[in-house]
ZADO-1210 file (C-alpha; in nm, 4 decimals, padded with zeros to 6 digits):
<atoms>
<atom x="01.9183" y="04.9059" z="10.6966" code="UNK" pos="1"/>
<atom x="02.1018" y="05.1897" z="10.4795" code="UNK" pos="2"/>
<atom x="02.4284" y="05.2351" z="10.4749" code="UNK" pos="3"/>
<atom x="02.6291" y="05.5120" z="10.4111" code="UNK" pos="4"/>
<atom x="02.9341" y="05.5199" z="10.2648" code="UNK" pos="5"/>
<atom x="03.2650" y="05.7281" z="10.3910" code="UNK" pos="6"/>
<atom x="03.5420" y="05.7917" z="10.1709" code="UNK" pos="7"/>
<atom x="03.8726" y="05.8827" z="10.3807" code="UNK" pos="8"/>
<atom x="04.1527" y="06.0137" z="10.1879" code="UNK" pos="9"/>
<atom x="04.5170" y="05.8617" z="10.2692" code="UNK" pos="10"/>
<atom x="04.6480" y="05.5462" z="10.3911" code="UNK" pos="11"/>
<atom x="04.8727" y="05.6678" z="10.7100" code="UNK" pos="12"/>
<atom x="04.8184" y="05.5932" z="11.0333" code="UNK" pos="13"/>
<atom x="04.5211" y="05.8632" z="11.1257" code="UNK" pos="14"/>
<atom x="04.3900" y="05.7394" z="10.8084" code="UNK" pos="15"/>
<atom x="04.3468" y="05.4217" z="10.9190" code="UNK" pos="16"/>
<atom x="04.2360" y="05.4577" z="11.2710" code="UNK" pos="17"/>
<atom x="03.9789" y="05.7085" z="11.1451" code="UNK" pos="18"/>
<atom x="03.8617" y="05.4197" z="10.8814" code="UNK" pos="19"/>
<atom x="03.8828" y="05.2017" z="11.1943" code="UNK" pos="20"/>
<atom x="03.6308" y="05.4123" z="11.4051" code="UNK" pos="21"/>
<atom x="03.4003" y="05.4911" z="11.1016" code="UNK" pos="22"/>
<atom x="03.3821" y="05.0752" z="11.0430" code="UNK" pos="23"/>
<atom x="03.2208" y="05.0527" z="11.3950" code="UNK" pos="24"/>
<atom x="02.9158" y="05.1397" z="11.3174" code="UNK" pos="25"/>
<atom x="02.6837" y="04.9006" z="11.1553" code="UNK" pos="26"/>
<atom x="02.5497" y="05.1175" z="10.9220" code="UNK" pos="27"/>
<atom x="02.8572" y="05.3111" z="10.7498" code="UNK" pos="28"/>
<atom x="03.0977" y="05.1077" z="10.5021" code="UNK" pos="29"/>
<atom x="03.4377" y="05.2747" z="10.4601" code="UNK" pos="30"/>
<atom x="03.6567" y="05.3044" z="10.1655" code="UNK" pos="31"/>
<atom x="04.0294" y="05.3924" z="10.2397" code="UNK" pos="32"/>
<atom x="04.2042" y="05.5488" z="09.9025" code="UNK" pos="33"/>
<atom x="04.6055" y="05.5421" z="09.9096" code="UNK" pos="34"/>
<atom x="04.8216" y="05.6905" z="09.6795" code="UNK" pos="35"/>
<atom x="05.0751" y="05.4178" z="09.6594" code="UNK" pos="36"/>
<atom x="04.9053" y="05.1161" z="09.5000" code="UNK" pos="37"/>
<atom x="05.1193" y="04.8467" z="09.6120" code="UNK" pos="38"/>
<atom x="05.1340" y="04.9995" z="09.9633" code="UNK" pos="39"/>
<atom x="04.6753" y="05.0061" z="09.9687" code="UNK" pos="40"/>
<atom x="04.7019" y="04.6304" z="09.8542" code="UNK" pos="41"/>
<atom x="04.9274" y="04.5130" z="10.1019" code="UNK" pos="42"/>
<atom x="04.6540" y="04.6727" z="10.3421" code="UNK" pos="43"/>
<atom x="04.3906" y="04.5620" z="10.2246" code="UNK" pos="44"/>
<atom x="04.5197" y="04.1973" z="10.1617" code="UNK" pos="45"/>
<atom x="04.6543" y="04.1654" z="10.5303" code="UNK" pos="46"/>
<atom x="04.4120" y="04.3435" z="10.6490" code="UNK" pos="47"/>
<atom x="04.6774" y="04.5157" z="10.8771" code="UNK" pos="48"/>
<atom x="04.8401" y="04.8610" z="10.8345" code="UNK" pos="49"/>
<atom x="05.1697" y="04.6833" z="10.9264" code="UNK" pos="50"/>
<atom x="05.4129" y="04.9692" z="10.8640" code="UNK" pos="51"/>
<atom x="05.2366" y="05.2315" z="11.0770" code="UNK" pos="52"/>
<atom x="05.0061" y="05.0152" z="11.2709" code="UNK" pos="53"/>
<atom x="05.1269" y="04.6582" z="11.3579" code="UNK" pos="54"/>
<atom x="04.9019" y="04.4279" z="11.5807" code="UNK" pos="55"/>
<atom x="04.5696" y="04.6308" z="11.4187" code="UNK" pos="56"/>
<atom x="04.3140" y="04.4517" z="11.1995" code="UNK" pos="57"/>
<atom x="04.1018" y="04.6480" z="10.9770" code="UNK" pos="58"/>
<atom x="03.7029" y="04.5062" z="10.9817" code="UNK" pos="59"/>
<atom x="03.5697" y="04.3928" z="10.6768" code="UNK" pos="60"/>
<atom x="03.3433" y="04.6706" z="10.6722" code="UNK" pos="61"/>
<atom x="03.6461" y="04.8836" z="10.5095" code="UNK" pos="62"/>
<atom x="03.7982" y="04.8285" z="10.1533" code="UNK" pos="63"/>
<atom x="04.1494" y="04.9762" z="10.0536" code="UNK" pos="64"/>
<atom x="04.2193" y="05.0904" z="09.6743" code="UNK" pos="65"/>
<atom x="04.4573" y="05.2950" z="09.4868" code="UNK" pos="66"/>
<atom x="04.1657" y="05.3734" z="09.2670" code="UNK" pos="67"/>
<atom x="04.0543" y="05.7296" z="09.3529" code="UNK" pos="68"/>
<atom x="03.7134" y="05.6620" z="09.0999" code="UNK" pos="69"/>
<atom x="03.6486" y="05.3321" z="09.2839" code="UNK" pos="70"/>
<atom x="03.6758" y="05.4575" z="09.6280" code="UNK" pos="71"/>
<atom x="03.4737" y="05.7990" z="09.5541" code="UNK" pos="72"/>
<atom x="03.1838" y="05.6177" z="09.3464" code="UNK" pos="73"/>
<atom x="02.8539" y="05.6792" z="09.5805" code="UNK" pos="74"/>
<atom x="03.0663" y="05.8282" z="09.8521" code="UNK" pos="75"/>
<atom x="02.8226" y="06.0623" z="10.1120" code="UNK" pos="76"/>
<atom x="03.1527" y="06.2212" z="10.3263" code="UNK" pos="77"/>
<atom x="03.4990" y="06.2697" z="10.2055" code="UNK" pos="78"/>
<atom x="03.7311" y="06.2288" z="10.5585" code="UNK" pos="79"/>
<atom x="04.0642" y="06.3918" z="10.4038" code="UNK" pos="80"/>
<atom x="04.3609" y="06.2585" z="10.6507" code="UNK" pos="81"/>
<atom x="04.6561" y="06.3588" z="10.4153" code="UNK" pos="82"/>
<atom x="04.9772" y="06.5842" z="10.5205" code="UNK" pos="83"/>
<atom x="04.8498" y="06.9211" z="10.4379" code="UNK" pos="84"/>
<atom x="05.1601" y="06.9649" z="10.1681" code="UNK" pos="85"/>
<atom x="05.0114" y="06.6846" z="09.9803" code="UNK" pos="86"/>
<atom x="04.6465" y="06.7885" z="10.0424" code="UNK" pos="87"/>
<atom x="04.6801" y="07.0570" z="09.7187" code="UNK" pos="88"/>
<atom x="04.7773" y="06.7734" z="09.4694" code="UNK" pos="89"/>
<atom x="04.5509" y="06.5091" z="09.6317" code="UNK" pos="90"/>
<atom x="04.2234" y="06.7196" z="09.5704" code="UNK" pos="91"/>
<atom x="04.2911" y="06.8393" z="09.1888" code="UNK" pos="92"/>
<atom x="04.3623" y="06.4522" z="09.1602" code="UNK" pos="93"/>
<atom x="04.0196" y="06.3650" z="09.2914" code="UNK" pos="94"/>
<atom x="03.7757" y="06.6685" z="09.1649" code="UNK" pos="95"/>
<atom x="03.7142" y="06.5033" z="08.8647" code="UNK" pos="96"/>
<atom x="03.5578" y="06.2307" z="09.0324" code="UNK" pos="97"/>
<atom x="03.3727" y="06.4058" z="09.3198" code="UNK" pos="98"/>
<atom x="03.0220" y="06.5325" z="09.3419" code="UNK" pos="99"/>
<atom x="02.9973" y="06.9051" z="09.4400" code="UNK" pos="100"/>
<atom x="02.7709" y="06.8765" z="09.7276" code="UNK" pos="101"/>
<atom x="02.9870" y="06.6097" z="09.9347" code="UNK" pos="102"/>
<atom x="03.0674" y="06.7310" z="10.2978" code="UNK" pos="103"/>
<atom x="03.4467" y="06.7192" z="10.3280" code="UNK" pos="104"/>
<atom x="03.5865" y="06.5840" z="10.7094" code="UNK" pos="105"/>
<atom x="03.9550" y="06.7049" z="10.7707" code="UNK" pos="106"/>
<atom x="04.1680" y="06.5361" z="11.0196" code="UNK" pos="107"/>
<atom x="04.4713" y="06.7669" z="10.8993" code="UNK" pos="108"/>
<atom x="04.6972" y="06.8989" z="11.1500" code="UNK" pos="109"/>
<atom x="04.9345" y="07.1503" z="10.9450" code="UNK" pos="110"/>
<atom x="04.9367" y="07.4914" z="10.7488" code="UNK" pos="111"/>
<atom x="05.0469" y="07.5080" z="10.3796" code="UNK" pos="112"/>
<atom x="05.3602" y="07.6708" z="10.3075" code="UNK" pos="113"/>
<atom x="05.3944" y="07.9617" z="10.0979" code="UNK" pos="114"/>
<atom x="04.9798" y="08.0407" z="10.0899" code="UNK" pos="115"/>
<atom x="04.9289" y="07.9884" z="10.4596" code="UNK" pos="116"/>
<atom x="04.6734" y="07.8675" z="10.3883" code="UNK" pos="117"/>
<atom x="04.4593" y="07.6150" z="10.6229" code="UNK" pos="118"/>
<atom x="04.2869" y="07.2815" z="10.5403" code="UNK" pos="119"/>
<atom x="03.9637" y="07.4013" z="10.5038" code="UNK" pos="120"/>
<atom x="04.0764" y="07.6948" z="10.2993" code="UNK" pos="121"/>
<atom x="04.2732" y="07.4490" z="10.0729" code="UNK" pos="122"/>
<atom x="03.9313" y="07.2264" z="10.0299" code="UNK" pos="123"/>
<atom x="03.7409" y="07.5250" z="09.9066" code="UNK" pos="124"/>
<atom x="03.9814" y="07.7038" z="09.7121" code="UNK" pos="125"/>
<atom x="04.0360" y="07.3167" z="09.4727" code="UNK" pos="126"/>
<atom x="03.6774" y="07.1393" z="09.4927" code="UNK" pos="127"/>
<atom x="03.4653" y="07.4755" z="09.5010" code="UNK" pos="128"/>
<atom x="03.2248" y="07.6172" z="09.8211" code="UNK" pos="129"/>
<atom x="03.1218" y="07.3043" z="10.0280" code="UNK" pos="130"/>
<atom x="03.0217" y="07.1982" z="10.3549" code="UNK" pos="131"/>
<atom x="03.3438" y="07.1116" z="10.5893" code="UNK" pos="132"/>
<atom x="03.4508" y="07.0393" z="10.9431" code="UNK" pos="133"/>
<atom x="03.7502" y="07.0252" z="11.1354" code="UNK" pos="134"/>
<atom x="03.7762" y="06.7777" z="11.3962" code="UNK" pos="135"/>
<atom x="04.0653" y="06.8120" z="11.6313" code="UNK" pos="136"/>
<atom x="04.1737" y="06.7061" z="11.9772" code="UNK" pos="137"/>
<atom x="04.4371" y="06.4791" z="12.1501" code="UNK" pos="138"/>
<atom x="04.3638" y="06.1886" z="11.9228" code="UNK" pos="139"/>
<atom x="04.7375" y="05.9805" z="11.8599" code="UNK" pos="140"/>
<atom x="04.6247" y="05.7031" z="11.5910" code="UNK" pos="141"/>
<atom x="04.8409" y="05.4351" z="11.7611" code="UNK" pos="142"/>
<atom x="04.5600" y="05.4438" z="12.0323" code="UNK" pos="143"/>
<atom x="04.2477" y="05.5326" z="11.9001" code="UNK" pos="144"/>
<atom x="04.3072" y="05.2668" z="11.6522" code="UNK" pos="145"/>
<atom x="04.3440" y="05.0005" z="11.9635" code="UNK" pos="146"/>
<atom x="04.0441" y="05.1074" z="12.1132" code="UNK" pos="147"/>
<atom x="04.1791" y="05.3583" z="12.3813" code="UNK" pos="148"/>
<atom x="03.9503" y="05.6361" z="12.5164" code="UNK" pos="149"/>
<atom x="03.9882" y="05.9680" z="12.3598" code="UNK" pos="150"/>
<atom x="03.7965" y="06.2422" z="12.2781" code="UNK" pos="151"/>
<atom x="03.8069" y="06.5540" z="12.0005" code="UNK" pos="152"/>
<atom x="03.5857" y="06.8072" z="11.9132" code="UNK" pos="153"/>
<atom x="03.4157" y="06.8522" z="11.5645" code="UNK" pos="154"/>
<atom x="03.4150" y="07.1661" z="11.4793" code="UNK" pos="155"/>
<atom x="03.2364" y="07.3578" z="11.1780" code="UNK" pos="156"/>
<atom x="03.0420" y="07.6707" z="11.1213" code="UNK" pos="157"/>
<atom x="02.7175" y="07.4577" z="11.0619" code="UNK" pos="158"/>
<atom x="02.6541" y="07.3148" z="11.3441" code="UNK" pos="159"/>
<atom x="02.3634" y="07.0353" z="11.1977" code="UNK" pos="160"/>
<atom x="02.6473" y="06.9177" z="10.9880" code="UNK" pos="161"/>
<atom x="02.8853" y="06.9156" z="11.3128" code="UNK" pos="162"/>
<atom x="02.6587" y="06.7287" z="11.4992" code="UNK" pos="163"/>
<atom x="02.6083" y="06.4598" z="11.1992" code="UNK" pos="164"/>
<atom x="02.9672" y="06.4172" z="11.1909" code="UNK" pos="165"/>
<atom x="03.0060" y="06.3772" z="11.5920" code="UNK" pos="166"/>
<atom x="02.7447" y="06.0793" z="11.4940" code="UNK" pos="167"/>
<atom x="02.9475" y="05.8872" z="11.2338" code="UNK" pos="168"/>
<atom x="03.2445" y="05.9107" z="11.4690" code="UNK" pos="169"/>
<atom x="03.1229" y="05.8630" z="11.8251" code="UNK" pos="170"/>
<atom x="03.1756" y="05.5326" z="11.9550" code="UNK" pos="171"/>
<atom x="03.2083" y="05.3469" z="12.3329" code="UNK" pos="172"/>
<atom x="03.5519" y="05.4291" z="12.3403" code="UNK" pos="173"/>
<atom x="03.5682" y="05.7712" z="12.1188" code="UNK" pos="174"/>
<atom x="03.3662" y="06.0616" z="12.2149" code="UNK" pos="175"/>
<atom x="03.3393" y="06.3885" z="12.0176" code="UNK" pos="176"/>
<atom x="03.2451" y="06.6860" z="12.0961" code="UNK" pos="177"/>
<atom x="03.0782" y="06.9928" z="11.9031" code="UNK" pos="178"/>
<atom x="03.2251" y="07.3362" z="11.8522" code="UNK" pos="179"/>
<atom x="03.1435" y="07.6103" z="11.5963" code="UNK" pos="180"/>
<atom x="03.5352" y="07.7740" z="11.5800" code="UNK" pos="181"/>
<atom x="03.6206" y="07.6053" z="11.2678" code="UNK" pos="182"/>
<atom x="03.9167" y="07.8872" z="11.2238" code="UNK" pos="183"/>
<atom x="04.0435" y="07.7739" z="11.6027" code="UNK" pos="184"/>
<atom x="04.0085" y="07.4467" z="11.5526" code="UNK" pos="185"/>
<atom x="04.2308" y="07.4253" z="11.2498" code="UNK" pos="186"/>
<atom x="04.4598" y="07.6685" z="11.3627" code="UNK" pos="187"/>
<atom x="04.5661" y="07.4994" z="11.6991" code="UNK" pos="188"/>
<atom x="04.5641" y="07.1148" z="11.5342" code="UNK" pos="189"/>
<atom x="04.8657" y="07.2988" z="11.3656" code="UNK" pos="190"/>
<atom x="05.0128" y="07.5379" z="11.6045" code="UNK" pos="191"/>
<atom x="05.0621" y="07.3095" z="11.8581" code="UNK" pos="192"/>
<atom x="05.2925" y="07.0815" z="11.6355" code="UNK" pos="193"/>
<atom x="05.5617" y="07.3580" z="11.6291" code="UNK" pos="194"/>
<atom x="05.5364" y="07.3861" z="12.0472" code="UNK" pos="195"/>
<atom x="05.5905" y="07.0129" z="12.0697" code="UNK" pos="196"/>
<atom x="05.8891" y="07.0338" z="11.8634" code="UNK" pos="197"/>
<atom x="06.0322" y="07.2826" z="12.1322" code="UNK" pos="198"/>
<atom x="05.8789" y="07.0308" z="12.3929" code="UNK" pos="199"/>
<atom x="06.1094" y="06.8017" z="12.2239" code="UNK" pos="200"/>
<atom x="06.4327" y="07.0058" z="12.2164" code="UNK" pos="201"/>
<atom x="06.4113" y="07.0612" z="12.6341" code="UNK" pos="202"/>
<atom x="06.3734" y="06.6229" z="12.6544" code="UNK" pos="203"/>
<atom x="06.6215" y="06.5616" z="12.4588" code="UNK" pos="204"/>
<atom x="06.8641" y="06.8415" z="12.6316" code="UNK" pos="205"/>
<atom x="06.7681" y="06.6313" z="12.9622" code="UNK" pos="206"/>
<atom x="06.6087" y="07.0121" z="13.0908" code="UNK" pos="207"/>
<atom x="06.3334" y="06.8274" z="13.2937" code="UNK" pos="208"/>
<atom x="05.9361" y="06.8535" z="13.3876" code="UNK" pos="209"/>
<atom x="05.9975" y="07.2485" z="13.5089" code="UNK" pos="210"/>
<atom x="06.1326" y="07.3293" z="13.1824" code="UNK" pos="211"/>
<atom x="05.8617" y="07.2016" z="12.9370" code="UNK" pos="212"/>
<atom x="05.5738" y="07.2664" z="13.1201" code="UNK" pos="213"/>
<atom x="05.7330" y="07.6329" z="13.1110" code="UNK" pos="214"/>
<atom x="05.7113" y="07.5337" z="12.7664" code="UNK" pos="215"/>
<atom x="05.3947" y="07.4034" z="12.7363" code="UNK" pos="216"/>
<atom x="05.2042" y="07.7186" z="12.8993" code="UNK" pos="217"/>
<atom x="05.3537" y="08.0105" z="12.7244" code="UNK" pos="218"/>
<atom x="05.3551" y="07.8249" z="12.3957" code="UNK" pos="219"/>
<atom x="04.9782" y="07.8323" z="12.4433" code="UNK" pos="220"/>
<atom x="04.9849" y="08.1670" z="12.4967" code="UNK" pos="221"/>
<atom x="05.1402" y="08.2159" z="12.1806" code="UNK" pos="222"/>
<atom x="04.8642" y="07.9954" z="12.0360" code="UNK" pos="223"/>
<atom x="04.5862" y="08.1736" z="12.1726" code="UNK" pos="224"/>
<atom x="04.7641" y="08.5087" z="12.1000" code="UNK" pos="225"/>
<atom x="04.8231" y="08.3767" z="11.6863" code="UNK" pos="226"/>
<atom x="04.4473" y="08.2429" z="11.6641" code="UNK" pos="227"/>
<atom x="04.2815" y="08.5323" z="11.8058" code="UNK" pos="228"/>
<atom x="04.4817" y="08.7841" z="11.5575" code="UNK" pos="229"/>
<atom x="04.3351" y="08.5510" z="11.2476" code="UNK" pos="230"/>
<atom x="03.9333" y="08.5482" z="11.3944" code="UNK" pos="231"/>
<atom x="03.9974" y="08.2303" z="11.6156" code="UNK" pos="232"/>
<atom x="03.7717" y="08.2182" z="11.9914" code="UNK" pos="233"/>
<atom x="04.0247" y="08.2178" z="12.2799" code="UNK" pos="234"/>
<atom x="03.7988" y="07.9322" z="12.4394" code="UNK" pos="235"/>
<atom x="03.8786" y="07.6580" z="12.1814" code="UNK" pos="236"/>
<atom x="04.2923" y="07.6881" z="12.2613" code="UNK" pos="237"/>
<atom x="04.1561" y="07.6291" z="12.6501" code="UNK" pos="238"/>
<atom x="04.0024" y="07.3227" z="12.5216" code="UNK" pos="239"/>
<atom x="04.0518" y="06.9584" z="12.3761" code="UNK" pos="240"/>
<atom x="04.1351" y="07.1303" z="12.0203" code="UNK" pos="241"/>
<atom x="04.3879" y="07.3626" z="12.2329" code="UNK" pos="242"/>
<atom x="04.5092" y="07.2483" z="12.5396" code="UNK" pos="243"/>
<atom x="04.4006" y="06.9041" z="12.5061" code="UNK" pos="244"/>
<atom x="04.5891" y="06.8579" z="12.1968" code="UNK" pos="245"/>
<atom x="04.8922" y="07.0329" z="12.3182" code="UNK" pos="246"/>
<atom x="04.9611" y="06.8299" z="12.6375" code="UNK" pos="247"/>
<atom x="04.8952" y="06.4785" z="12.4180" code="UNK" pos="248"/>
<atom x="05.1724" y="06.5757" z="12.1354" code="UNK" pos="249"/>
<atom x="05.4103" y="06.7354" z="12.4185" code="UNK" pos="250"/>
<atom x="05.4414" y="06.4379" z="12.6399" code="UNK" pos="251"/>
<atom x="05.3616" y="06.1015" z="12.4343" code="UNK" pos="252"/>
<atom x="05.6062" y="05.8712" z="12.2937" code="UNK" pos="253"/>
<atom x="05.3758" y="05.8610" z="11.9910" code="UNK" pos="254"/>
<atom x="05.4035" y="06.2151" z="11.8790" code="UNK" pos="255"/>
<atom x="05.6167" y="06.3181" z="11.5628" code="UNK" pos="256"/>
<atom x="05.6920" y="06.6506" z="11.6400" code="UNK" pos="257"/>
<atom x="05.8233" y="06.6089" z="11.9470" code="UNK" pos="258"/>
<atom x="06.0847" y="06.3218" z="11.8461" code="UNK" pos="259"/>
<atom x="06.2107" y="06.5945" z="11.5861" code="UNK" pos="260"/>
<atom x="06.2655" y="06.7317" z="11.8958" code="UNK" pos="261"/>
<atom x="06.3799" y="06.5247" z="12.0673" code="UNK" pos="262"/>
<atom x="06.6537" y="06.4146" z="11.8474" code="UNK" pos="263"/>
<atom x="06.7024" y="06.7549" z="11.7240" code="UNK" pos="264"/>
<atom x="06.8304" y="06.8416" z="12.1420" code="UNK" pos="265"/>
<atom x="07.0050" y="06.5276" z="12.1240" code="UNK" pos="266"/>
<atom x="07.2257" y="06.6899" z="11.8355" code="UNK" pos="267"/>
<atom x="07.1234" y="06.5057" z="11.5445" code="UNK" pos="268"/>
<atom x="07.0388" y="06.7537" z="11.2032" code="UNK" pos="269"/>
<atom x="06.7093" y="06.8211" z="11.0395" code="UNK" pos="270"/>
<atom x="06.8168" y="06.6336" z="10.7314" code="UNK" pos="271"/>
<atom x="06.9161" y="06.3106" z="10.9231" code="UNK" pos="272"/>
<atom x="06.5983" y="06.3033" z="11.1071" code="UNK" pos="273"/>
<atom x="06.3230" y="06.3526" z="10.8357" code="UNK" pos="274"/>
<atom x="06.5179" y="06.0951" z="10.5833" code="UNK" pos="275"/>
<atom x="06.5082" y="05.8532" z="10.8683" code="UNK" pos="276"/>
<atom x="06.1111" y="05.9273" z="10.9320" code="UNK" pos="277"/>
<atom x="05.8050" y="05.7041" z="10.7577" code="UNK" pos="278"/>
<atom x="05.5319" y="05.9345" z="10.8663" code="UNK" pos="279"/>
<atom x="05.5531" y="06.3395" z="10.8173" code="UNK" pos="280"/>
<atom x="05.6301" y="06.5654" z="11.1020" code="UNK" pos="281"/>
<atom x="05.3177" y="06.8658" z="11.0109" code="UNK" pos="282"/>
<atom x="05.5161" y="07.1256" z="11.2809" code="UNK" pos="283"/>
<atom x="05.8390" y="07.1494" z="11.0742" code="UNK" pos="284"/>
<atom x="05.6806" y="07.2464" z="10.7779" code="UNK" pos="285"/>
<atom x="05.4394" y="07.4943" z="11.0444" code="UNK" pos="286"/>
<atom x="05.6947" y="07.6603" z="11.1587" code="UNK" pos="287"/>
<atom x="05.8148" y="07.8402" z="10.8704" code="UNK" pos="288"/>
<atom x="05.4551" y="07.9511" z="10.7701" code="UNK" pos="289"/>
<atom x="05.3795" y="08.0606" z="11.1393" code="UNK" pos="290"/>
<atom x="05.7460" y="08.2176" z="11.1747" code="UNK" pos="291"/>
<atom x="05.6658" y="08.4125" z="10.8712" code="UNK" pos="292"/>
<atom x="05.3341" y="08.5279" z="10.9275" code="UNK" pos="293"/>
<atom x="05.4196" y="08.6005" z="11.2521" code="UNK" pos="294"/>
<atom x="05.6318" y="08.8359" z="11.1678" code="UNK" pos="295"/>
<atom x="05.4827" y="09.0273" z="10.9114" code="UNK" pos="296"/>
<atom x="05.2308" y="09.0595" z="11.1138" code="UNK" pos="297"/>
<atom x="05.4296" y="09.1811" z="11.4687" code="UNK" pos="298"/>
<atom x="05.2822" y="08.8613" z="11.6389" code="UNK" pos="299"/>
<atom x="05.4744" y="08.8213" z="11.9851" code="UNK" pos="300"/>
<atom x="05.5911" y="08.4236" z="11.9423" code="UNK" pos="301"/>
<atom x="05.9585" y="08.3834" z="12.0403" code="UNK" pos="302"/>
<atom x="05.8884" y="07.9921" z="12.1770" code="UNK" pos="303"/>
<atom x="05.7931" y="07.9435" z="11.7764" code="UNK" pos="304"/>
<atom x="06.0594" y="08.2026" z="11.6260" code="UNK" pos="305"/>
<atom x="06.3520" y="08.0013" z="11.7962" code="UNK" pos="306"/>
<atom x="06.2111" y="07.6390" z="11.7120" code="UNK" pos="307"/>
<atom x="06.2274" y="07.8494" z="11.3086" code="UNK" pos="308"/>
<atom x="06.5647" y="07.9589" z="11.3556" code="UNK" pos="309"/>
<atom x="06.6621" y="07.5627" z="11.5203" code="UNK" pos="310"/>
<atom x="06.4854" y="07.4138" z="11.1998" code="UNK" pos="311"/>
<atom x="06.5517" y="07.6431" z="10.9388" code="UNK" pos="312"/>
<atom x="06.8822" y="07.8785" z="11.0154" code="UNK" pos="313"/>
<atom x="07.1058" y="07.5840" z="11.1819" code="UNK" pos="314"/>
<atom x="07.0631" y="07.7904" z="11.5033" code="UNK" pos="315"/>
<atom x="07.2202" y="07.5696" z="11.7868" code="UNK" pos="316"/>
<atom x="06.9972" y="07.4378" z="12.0428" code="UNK" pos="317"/>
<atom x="07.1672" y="07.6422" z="12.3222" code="UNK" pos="318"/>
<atom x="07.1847" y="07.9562" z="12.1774" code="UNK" pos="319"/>
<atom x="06.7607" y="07.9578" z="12.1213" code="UNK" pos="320"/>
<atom x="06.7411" y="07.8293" z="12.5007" code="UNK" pos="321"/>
<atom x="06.9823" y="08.1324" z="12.6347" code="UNK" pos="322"/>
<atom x="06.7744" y="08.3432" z="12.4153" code="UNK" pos="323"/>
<atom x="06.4502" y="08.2331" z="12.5694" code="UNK" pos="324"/>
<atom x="06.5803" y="08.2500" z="12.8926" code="UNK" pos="325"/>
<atom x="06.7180" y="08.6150" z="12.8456" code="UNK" pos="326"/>
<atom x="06.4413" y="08.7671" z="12.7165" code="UNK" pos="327"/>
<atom x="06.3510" y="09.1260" z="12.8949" code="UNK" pos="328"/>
<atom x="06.1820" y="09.0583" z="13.2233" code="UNK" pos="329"/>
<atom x="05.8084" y="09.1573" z="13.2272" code="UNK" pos="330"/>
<atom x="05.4662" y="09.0528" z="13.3778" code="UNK" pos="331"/>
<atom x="05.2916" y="08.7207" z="13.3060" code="UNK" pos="332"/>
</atoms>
């Protein structure tokens, strides 16, 4: 039997429950490359992500390394699951080393700063024109990586390469659909970070199930509305990449922007929360380059222009509700 082997980029905890998933089927042998050397030995010595992942053993069928050379030598697919700040650095580290016509897999949830640019964009613009897809969905690792039922959607403008991908991944317990709105995809992994923060705010101002899923449904609007301006389908924010998503990081204990948020309604300051964090929360960083382009751009967002002005202008959590709550009366 061949095997194929899939290199995925970072040692967090999508990282590893996408190594995890990969490592189920028979025929694929994973390679997990983390930056931090002592951090990828500890992993792959215990065999146990223990600082993101406690209780979860990686199968054999997946090797950890700090060696970048090591873990891309005979690689087929590149599975990039790094904080998109980081991504930039992370592939002029690794281009060297990489073969030009490797498919590249991103799991990224975020939008870089300053170039607004997305993952994909960020692949091509380092490592050169390449085959990529997005795959995106409700998809927290602390599940998937225990075996939970979820499904996502793989999403990529060549569809043969889509459905390869939805292959590697599929398993019992993790289904995956196809989609060919790469641009939507991408673009609502990351918007949807910056509504959960705001999903956040309302829990931890004790504002109840009225108020968020208020939240919820006009900050898909202003999804839909953002991803349509930059070539996105409408369809993919009314499904798991979208929607799906959106409901996942809004309501589970699990999700990162929405304990910014949490905490952030609870009165505690941006500072204080993201020293205190291990893992990064994509939708602070998001909502700066959304609030931006935005408004350059005369996009209609005020859910996402108050969560800016919370995170970024020391706006006080009240004042961006009243605000919200004031706006000029019109039709849904």
């Amino acid at each position: 039997m061949m095997t194929t082997k899939i290199t995925v980029l970072g040692s967090g905890a999508m990282a590893t429950a996408c190594a995890i998933l990969l490592a189920e089927h028979d025929d694929q042998y994973v390679s997990m490359w983390g930056r931090n050397a002592e951090r990828a030995n500890q992993i792959q010595q215990s065999r146990e992500n223990r600082r993101l992942l406690p209780g979860v053993t990686l199968p054999e069928r997946i090797e950890v390394t700090s060696d970048i050379e090591l873990a891309l030598h005979e690689t087929e697919y590149i599975v990039a699951a790094i904080p998109t700040q980081f991504l930039r650095t992370c592939l002029q580290e690794m281009r060297p080393h990489l073969k030009s016509n490797r498919p590249m897999i991103s799991v990224i949830k975020g939008i870089e700063n300053e170039t607004f640019m997305r993952p994909s964009e960020i692949i091509t613009e380092v490592l050169g024109s390449r085959a990529i897809v997005a795959i995106g969905g409700p998809s927290h690792a602390e599940e998937i990586s225990r075996r939970m039922p979820a499904t996502v959607v793989a999403a990529s403008g060549d569809l043969g390469l889509a459905r390869q991908v939805q292959k590697m991944f599929n398993t019992e317990r993790f289904r995956v659909y196809t989609n060919l709105d790469l641009i939507g995809v991408e673009l609502a992994a990351a918007l949807k970070n910056v509504i959960a923060i705001a999903a956040g705010i309302s829990d931890g101002q004790g504002f109840g199930d009225n108020a968020k899923s208020s939240l919820m449904t006009r900050g898909l609007v202003e999804m839909t509305r953002f991803g349509q301006r930059f070539g996105a389908e409408s369809g993919t924010f009314a499904g798991l990449a979208g929607i799906g998503d959106l409901i996942t990081t809004c309501v589970s204990p699990y999700g990162r922007n929405r304990g910014v948020g949490v905490r952030l309604g609870k009165g505690e300051s941006l500072s204080q929360i993201l020293t205190s964090m291990d893992a990064v929360a994509e939708g602070v960083a998001t909502a700066k380059s959304v609030f931006d382009v935005a408004d350059q751009e005369g996009i209609e967002m005020p859910i996402t222009a108050e969560v800016f002005r919370v995170l970024y202008e020391g706006r006080p959590v009240s004042d961006a509700t009243r605000s919200l709550m004031l706006r000029p009366l019109r039709s849904e």
